[in-house]
N, CA, C and O atoms as a GROMACS GRO file, in nm:
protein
  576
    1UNK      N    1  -0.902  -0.082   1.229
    1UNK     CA    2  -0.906  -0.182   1.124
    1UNK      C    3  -0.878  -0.114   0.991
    1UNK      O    4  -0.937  -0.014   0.952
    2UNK      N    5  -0.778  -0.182   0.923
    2UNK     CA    6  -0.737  -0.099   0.788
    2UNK      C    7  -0.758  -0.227   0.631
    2UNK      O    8  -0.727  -0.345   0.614
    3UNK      N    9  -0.797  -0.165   0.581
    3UNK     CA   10  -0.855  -0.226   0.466
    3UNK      C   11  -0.751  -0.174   0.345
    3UNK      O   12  -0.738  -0.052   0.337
    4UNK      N   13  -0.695  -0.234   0.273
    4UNK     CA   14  -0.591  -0.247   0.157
    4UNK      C   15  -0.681  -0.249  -0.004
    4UNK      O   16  -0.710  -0.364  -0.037
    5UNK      N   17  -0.705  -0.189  -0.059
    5UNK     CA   18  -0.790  -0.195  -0.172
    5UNK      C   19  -0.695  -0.217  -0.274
    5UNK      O   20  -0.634  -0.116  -0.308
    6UNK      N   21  -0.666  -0.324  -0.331
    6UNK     CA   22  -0.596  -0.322  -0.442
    6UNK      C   23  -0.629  -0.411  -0.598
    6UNK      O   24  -0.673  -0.525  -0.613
    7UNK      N   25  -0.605  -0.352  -0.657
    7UNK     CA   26  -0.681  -0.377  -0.771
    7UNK      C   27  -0.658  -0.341  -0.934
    7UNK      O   28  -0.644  -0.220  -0.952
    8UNK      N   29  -0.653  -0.398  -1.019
    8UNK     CA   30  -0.657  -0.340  -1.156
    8UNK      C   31  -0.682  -0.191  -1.151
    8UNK      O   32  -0.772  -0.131  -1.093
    9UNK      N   33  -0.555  -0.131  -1.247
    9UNK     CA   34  -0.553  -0.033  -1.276
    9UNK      C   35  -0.532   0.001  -1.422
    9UNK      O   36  -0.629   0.048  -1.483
   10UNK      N   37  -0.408  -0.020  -1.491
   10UNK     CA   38  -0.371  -0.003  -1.603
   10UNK      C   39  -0.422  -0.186  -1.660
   10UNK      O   40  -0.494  -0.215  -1.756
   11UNK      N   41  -0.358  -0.272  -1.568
   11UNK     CA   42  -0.334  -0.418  -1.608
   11UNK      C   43  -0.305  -0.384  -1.766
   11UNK      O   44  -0.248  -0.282  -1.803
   12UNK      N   45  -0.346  -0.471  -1.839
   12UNK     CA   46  -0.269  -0.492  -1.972
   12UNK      C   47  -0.284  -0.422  -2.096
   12UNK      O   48  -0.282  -0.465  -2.211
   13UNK      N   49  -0.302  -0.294  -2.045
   13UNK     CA   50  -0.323  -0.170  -2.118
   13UNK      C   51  -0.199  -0.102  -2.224
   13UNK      O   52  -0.083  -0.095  -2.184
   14UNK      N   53  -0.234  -0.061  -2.344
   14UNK     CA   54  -0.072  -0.027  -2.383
   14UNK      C   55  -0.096   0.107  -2.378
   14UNK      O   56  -0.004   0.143  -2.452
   15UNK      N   57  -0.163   0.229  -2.340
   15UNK     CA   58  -0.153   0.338  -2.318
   15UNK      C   59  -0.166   0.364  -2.217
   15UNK      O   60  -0.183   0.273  -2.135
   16UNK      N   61  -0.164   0.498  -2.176
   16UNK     CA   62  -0.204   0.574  -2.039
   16UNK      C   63  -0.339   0.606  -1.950
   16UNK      O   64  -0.353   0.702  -1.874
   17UNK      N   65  -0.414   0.524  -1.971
   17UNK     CA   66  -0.530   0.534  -1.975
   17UNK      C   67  -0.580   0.444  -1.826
   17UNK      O   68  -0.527   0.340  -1.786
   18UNK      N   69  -0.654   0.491  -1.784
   18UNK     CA   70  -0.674   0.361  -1.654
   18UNK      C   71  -0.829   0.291  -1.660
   18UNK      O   72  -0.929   0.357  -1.686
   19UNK      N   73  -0.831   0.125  -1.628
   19UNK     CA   74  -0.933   0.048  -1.642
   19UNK      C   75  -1.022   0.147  -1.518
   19UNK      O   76  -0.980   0.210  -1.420
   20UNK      N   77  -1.178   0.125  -1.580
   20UNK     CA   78  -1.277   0.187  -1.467
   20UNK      C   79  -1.222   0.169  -1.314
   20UNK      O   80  -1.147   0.077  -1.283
   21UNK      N   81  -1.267   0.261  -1.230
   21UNK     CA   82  -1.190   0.223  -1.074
   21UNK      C   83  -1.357   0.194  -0.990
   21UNK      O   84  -1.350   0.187  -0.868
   22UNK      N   85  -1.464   0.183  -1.037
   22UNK     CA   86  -1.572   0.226  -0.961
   22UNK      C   87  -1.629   0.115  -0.891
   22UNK      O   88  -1.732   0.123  -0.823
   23UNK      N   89  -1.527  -0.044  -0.919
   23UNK     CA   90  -1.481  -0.151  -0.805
   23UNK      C   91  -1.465  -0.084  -0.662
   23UNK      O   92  -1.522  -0.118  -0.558
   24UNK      N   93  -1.372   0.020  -0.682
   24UNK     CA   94  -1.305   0.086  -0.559
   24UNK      C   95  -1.429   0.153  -0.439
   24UNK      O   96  -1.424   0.148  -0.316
   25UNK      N   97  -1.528   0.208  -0.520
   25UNK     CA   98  -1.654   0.289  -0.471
   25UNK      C   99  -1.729   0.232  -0.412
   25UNK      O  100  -1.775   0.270  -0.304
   26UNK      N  101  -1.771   0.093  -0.489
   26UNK     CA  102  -1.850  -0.052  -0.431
   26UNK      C  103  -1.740  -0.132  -0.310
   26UNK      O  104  -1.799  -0.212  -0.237
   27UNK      N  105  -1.655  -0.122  -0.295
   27UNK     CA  106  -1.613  -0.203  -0.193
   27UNK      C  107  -1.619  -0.132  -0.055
   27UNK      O  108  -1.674  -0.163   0.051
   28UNK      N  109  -1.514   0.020  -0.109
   28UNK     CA  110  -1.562   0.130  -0.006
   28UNK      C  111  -1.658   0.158   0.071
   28UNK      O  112  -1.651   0.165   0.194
   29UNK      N  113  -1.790   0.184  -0.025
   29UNK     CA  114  -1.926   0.213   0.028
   29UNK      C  115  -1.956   0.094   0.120
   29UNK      O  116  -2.012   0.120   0.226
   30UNK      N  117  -1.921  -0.047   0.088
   30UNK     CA  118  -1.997  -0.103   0.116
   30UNK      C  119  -1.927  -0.169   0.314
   30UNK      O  120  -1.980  -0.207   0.418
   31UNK      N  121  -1.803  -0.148   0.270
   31UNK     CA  122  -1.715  -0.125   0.402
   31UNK      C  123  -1.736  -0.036   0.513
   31UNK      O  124  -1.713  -0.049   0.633
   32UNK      N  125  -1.777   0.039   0.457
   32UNK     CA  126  -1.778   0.184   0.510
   32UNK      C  127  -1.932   0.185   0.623
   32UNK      O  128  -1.937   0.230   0.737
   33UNK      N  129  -2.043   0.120   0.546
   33UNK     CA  130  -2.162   0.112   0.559
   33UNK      C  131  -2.177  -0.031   0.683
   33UNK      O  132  -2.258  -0.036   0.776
   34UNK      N  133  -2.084  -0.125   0.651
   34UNK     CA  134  -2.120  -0.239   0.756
   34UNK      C  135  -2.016  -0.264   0.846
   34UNK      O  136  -2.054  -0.348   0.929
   35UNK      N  137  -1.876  -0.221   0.869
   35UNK     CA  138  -1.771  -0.227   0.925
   35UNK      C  139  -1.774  -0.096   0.999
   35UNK      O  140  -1.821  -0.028   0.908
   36UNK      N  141  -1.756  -0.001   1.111
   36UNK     CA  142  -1.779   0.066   1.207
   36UNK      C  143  -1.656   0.089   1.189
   36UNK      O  144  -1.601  -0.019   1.168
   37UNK      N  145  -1.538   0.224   1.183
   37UNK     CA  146  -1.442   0.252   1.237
   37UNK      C  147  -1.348   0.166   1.109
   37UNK      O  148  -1.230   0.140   1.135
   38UNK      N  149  -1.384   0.140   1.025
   38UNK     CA  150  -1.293   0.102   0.910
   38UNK      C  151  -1.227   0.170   0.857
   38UNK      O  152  -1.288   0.271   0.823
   39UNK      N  153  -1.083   0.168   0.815
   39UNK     CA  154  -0.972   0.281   0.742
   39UNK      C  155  -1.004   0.218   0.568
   39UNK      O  156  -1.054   0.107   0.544
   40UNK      N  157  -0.980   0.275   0.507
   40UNK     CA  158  -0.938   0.213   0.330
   40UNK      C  159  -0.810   0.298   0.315
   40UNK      O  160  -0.775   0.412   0.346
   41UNK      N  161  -0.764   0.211   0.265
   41UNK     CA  162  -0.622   0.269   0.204
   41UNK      C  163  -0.651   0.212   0.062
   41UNK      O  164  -0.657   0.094   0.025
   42UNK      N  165  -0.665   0.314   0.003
   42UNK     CA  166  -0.661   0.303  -0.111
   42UNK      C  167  -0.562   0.422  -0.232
   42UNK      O  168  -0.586   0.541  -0.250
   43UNK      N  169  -0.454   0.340  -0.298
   43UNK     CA  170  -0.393   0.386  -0.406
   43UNK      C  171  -0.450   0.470  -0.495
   43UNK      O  172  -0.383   0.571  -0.514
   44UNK      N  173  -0.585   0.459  -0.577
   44UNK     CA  174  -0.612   0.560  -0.613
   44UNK      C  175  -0.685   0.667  -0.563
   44UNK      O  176  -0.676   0.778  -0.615
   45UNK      N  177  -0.765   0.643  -0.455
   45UNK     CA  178  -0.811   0.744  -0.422
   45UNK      C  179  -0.648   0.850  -0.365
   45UNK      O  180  -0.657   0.973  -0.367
   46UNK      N  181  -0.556   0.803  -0.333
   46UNK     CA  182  -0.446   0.897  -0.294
   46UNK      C  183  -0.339   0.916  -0.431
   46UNK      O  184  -0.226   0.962  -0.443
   47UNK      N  185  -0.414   0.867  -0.507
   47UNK     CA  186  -0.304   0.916  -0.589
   47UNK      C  187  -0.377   0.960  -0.734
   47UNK      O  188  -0.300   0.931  -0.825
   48UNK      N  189  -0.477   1.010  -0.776
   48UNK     CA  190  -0.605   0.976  -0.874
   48UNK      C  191  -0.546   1.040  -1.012
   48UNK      O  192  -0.616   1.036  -1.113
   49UNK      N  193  -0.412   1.100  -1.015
   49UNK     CA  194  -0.364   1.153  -1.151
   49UNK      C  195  -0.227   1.076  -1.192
   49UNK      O  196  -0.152   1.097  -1.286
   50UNK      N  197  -0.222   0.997  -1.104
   50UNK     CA  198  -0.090   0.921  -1.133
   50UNK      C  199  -0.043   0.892  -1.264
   50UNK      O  200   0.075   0.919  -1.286
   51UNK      N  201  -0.138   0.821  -1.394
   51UNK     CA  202  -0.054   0.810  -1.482
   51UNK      C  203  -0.021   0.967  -1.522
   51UNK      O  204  -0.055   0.970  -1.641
   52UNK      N  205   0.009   1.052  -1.501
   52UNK     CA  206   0.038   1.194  -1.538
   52UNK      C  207   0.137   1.236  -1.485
   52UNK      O  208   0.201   1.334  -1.524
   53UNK      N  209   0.174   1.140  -1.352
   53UNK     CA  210   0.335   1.174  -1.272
   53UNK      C  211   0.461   1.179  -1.324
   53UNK      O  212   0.445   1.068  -1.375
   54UNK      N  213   0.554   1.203  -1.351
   54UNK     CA  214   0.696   1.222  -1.396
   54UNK      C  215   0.727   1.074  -1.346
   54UNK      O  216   0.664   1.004  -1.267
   55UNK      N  217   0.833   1.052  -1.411
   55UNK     CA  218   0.909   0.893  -1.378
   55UNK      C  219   0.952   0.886  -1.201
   55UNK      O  220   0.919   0.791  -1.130
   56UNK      N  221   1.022   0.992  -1.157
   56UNK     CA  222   1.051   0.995  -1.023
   56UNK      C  223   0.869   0.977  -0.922
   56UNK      O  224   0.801   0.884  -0.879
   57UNK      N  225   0.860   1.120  -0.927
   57UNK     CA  226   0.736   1.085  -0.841
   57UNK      C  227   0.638   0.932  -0.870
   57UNK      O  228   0.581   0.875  -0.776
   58UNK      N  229   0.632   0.890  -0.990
   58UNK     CA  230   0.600   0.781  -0.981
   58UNK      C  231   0.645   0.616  -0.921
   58UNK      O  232   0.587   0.515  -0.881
   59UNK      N  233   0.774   0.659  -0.941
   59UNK     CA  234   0.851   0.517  -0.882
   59UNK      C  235   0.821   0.531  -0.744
   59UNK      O  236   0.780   0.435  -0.679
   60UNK      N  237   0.840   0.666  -0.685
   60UNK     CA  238   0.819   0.669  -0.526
   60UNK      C  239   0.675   0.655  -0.503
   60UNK      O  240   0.634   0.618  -0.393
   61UNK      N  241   0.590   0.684  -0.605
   61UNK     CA  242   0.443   0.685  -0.580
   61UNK      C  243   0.408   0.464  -0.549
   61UNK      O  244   0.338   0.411  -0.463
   62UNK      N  245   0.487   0.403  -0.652
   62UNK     CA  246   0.471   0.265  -0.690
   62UNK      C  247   0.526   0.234  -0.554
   62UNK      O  248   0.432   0.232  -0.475
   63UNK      N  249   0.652   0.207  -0.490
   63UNK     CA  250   0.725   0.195  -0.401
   63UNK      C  251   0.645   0.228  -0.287
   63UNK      O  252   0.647   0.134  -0.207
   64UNK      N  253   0.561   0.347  -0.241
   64UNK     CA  254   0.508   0.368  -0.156
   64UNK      C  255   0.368   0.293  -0.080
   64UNK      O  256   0.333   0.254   0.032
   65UNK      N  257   0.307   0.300  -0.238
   65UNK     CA  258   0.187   0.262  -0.222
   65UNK      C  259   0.187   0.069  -0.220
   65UNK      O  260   0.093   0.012  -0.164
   66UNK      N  261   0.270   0.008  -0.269
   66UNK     CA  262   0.284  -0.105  -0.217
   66UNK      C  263   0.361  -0.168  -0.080
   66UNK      O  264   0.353  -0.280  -0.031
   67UNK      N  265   0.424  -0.074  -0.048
   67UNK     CA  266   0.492  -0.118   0.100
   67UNK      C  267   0.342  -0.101   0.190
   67UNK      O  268   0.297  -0.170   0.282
   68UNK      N  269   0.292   0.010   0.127
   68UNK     CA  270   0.145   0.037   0.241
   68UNK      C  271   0.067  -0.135   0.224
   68UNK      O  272   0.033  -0.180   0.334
   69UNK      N  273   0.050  -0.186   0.159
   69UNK     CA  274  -0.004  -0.340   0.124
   69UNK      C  275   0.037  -0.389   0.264
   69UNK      O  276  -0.030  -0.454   0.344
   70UNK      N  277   0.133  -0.354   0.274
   70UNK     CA  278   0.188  -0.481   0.440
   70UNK      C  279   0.178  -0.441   0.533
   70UNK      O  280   0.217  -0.515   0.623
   71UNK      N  281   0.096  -0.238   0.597
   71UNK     CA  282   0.093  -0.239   0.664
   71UNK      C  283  -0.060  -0.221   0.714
   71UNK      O  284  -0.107  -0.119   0.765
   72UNK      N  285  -0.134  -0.361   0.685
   72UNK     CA  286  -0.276  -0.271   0.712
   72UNK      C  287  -0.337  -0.493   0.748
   72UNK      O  288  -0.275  -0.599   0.738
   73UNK      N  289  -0.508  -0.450   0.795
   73UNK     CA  290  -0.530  -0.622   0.843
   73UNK      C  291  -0.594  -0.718   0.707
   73UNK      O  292  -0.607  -0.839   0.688
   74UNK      N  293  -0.617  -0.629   0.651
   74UNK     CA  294  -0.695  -0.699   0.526
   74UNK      C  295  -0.661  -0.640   0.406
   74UNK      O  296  -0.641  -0.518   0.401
   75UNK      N  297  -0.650  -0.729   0.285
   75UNK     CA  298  -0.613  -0.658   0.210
   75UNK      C  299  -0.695  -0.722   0.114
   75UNK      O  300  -0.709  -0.841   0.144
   76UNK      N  301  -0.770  -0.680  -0.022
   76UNK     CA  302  -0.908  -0.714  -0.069
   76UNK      C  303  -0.840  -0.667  -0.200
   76UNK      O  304  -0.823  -0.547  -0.221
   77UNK      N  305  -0.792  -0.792  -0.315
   77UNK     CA  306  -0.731  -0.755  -0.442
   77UNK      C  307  -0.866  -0.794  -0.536
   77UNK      O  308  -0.953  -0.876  -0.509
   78UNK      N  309  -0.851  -0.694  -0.674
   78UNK     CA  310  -1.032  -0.734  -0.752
   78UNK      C  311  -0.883  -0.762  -0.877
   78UNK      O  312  -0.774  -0.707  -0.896
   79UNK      N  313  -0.952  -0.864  -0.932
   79UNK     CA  314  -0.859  -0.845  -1.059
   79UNK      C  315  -0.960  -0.960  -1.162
   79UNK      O  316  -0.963  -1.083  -1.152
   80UNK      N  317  -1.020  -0.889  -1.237
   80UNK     CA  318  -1.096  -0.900  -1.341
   80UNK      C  319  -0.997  -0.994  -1.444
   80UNK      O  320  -1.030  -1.088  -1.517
   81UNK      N  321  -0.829  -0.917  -1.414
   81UNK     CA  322  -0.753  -0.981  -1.524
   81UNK      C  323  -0.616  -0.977  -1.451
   81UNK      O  324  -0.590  -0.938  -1.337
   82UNK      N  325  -0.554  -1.017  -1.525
   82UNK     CA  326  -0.391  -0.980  -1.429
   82UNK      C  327  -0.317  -0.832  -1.453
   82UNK      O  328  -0.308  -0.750  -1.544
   83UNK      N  329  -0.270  -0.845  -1.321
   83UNK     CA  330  -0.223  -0.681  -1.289
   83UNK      C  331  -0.040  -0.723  -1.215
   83UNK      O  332  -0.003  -0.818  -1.147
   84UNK      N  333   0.018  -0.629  -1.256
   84UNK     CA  334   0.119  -0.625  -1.192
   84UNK      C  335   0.186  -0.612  -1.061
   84UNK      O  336   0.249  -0.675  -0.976
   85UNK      N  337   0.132  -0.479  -1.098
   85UNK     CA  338   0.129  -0.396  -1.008
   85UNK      C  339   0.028  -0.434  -0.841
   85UNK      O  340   0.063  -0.374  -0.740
   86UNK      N  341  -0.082  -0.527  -0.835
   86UNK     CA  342  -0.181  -0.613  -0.740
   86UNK      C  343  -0.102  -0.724  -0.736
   86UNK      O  344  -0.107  -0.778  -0.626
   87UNK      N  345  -0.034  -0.775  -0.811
   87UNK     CA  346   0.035  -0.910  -0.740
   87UNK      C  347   0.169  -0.853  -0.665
   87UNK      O  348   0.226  -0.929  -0.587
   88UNK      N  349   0.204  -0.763  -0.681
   88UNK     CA  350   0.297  -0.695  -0.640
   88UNK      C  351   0.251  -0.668  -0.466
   88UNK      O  352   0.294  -0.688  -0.352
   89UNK      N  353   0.183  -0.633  -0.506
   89UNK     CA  354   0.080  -0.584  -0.341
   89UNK      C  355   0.075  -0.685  -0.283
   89UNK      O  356   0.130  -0.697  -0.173
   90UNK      N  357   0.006  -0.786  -0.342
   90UNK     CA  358  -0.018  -0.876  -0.267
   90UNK      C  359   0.096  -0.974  -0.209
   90UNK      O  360   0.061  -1.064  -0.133
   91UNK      N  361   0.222  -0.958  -0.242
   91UNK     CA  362   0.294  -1.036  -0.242
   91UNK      C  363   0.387  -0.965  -0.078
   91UNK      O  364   0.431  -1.038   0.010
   92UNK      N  365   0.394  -0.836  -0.078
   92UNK     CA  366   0.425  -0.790   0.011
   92UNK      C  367   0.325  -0.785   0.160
   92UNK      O  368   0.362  -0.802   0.277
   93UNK      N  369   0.237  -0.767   0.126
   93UNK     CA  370   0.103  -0.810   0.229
   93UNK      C  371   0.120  -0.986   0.269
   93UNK      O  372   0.111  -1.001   0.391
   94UNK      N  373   0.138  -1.102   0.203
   94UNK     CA  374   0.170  -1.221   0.204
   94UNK      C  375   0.263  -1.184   0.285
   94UNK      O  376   0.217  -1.144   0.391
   95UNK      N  377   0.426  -1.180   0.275
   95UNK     CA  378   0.541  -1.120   0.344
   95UNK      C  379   0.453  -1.060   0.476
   95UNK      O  380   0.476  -1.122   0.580
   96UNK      N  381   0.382  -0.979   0.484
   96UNK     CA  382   0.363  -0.899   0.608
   96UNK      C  383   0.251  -1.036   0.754
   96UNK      O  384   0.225  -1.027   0.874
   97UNK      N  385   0.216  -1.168   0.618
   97UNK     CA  386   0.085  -1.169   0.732
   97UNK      C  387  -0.065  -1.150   0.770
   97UNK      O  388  -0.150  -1.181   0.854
   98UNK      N  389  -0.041  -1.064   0.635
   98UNK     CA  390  -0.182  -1.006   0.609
   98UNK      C  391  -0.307  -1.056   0.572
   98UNK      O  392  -0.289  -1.123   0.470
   99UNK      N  393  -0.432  -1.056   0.605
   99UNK     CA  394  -0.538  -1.159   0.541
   99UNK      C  395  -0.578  -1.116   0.390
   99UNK      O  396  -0.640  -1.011   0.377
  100UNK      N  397  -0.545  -1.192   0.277
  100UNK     CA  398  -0.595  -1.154   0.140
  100UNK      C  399  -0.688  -1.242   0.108
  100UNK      O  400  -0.697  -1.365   0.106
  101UNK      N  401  -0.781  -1.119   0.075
  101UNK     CA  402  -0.889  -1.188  -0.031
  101UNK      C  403  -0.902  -1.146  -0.180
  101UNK      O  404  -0.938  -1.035  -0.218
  102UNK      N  405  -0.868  -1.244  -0.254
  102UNK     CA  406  -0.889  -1.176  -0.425
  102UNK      C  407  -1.010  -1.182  -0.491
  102UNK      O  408  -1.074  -1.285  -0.513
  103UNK      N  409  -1.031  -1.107  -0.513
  103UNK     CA  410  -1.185  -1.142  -0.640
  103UNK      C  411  -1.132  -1.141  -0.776
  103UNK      O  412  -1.104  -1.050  -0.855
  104UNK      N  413  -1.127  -1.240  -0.780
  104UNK     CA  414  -1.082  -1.322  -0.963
  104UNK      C  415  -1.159  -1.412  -1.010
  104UNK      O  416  -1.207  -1.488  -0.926
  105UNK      N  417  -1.195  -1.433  -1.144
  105UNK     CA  418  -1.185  -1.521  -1.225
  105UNK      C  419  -1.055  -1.656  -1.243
  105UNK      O  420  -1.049  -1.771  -1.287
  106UNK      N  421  -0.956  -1.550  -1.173
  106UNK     CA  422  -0.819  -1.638  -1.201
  106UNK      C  423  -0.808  -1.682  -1.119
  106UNK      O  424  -0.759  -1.603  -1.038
  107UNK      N  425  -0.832  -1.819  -1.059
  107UNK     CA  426  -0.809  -1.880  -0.921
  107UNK      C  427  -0.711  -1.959  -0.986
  107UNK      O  428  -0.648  -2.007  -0.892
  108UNK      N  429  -0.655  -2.005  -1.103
  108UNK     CA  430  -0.555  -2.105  -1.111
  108UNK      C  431  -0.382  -2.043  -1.115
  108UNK      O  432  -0.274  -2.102  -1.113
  109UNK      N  433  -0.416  -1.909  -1.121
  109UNK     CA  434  -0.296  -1.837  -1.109
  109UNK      C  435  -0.191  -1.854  -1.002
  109UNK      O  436  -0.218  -1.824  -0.886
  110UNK      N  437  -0.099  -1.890  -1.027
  110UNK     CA  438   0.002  -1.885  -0.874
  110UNK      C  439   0.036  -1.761  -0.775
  110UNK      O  440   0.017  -1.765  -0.654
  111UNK      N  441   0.074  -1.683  -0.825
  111UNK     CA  442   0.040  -1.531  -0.786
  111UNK      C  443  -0.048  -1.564  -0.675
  111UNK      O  444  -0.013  -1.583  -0.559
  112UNK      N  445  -0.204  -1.569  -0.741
  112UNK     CA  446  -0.304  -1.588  -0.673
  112UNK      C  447  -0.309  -1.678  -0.553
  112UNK      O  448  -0.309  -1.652  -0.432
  113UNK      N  449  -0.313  -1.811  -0.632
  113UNK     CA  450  -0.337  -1.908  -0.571
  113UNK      C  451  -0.225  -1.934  -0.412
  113UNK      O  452  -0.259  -1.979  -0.302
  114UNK      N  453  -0.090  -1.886  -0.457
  114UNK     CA  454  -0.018  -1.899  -0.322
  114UNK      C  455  -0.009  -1.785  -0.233
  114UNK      O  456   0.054  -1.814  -0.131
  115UNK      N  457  -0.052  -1.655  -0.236
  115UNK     CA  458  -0.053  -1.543  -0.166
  115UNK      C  459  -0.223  -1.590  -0.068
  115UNK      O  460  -0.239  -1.609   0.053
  116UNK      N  461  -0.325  -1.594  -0.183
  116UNK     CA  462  -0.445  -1.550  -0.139
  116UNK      C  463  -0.510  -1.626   0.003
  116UNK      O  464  -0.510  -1.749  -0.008
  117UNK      N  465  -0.560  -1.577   0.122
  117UNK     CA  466  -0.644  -1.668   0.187
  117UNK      C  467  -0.753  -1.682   0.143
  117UNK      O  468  -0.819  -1.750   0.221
  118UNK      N  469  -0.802  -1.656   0.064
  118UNK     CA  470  -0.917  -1.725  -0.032
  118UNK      C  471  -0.948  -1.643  -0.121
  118UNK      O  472  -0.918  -1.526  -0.096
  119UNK      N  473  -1.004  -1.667  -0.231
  119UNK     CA  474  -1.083  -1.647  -0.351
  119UNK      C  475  -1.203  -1.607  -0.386
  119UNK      O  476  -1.229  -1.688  -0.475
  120UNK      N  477  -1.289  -1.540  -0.376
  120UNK     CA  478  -1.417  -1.512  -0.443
  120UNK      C  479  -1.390  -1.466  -0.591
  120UNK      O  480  -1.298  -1.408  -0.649
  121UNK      N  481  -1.543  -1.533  -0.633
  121UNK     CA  482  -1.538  -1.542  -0.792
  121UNK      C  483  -1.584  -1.384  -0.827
  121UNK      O  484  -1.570  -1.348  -0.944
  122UNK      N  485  -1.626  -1.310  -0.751
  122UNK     CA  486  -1.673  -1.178  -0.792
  122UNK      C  487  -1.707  -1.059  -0.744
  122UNK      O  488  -1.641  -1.061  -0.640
  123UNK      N  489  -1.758  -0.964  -0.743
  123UNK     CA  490  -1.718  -0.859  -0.682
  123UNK      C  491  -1.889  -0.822  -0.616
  123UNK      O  492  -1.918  -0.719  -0.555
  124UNK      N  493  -1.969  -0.917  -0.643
  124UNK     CA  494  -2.114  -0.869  -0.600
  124UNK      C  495  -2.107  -1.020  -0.458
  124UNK      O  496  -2.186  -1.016  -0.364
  125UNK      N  497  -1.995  -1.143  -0.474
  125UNK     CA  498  -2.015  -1.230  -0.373
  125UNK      C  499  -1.928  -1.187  -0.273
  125UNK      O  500  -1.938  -1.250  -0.167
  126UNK      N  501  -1.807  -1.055  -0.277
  126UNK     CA  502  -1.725  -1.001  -0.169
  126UNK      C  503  -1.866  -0.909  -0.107
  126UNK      O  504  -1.891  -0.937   0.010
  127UNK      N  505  -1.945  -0.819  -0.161
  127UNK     CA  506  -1.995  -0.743  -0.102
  127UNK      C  507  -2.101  -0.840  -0.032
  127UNK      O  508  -2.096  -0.835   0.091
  128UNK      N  509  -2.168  -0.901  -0.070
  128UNK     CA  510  -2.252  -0.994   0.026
  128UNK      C  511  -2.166  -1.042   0.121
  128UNK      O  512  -2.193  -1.018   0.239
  129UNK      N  513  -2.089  -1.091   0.101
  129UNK     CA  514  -1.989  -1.144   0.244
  129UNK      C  515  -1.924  -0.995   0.349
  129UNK      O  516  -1.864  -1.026   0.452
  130UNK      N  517  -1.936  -0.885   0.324
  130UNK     CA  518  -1.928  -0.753   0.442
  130UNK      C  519  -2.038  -0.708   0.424
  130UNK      O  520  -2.032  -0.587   0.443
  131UNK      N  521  -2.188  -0.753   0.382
  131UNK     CA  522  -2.326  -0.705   0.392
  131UNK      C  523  -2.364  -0.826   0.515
  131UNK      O  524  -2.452  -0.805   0.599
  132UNK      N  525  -2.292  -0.940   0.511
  132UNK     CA  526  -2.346  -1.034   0.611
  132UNK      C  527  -2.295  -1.080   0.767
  132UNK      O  528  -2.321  -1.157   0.859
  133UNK      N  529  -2.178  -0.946   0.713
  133UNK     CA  530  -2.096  -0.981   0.849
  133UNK      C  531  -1.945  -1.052   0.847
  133UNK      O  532  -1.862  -1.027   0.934
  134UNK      N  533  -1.925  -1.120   0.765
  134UNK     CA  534  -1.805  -1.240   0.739
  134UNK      C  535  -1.695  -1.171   0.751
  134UNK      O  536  -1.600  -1.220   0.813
  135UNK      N  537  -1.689  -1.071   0.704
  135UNK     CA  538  -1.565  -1.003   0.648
  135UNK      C  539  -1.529  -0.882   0.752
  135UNK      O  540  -1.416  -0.839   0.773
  136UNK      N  541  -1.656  -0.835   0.814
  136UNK     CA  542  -1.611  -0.806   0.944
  136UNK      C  543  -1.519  -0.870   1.046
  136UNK      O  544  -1.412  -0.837   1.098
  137UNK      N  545  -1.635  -1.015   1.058
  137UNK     CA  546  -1.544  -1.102   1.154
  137UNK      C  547  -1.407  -1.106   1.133
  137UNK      O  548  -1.320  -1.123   1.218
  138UNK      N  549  -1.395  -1.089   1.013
  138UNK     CA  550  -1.254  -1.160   0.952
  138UNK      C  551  -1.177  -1.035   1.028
  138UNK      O  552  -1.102  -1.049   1.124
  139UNK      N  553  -1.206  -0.929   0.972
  139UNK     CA  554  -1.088  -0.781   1.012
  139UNK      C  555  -1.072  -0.818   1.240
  139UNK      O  556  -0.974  -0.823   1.314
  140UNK      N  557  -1.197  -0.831   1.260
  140UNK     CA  558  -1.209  -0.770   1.412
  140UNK      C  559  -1.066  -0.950   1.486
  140UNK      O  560  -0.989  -0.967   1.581
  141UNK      N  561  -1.106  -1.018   1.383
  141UNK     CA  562  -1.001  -1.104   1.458
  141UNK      C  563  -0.857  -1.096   1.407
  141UNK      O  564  -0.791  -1.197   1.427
  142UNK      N  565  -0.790  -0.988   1.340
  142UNK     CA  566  -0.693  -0.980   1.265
  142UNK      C  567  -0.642  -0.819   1.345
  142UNK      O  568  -0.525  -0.778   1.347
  143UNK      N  569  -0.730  -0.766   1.390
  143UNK     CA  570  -0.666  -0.624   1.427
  143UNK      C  571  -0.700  -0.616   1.587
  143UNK      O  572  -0.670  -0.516   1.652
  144UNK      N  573  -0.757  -0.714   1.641
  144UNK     CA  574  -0.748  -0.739   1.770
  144UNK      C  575  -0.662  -0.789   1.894
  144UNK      O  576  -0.712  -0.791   2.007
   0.00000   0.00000   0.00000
């Protein structure tokens, strides 16, 4: 079972700087802890100096890490705000089939609204839903 972590990074940042990632730690941990045999694929943890990459390694870094979006059973977008680069993901994961869940505020977004198989409003009601089991169910009938 492979888990897609995607999520605000820069979003609407005008420097080089990246929004907190410690969304990434809480979903992880909490995956990690109630899902048995769970993968994360996660972009920053494989890539954690990226804004510092040269233009090449980065395009292949961007290119890479979103084709990975389509190849995994779940894919779990947090977006506090809009991101590019996560609708991007998600859009290729959509294309693949994939089960998305977003944690937004933005449920009226199209992006959102036509990729996502559903919506949670936040990032403490995703972790109750893989503290209770739900989101298990969800992976074991998607990678089975």
């Amino acid at each position: 079972m492979r888990v897609f972590i995607a999520g605000i990074m820069q979003g609407d940042r005008q420097d080089r700087l990246i929004d907190s990632q410690d969304y990434r730690l809480r979903i992880s941990h909490a995956l990690q802890t109630h899902i048995p045999g769970v993968e994360m694929v996660d972009p920053w943890a494989l890539n954690p100096n990226s804004v510092q990459y040269d233009d090449q390694r980065a395009r292949d870094t961007f290119i890479t890490m979103t084709k990975l979006a389509s190849d995994v059973d779940l894919l779990i977008a947090y977006l506090p705000k809009p991101s590019m680069g996560t609708a991007m993901e998600m859009w290729e994961a959509y294309l693949a089939n994939v089960y998305i869940i977003a944690v937004t505020p933005l449920q009226h977004h199209w992006a959102i609204r036509f990729t996502a198989n559903e919506v949670l409003p936040d990032l403490d009601t995703l972790v109750a839903d893989i503290e209770n089991g739900r989101i298990g169910h969800i992976l074991n009938g998607r990678s089975g």
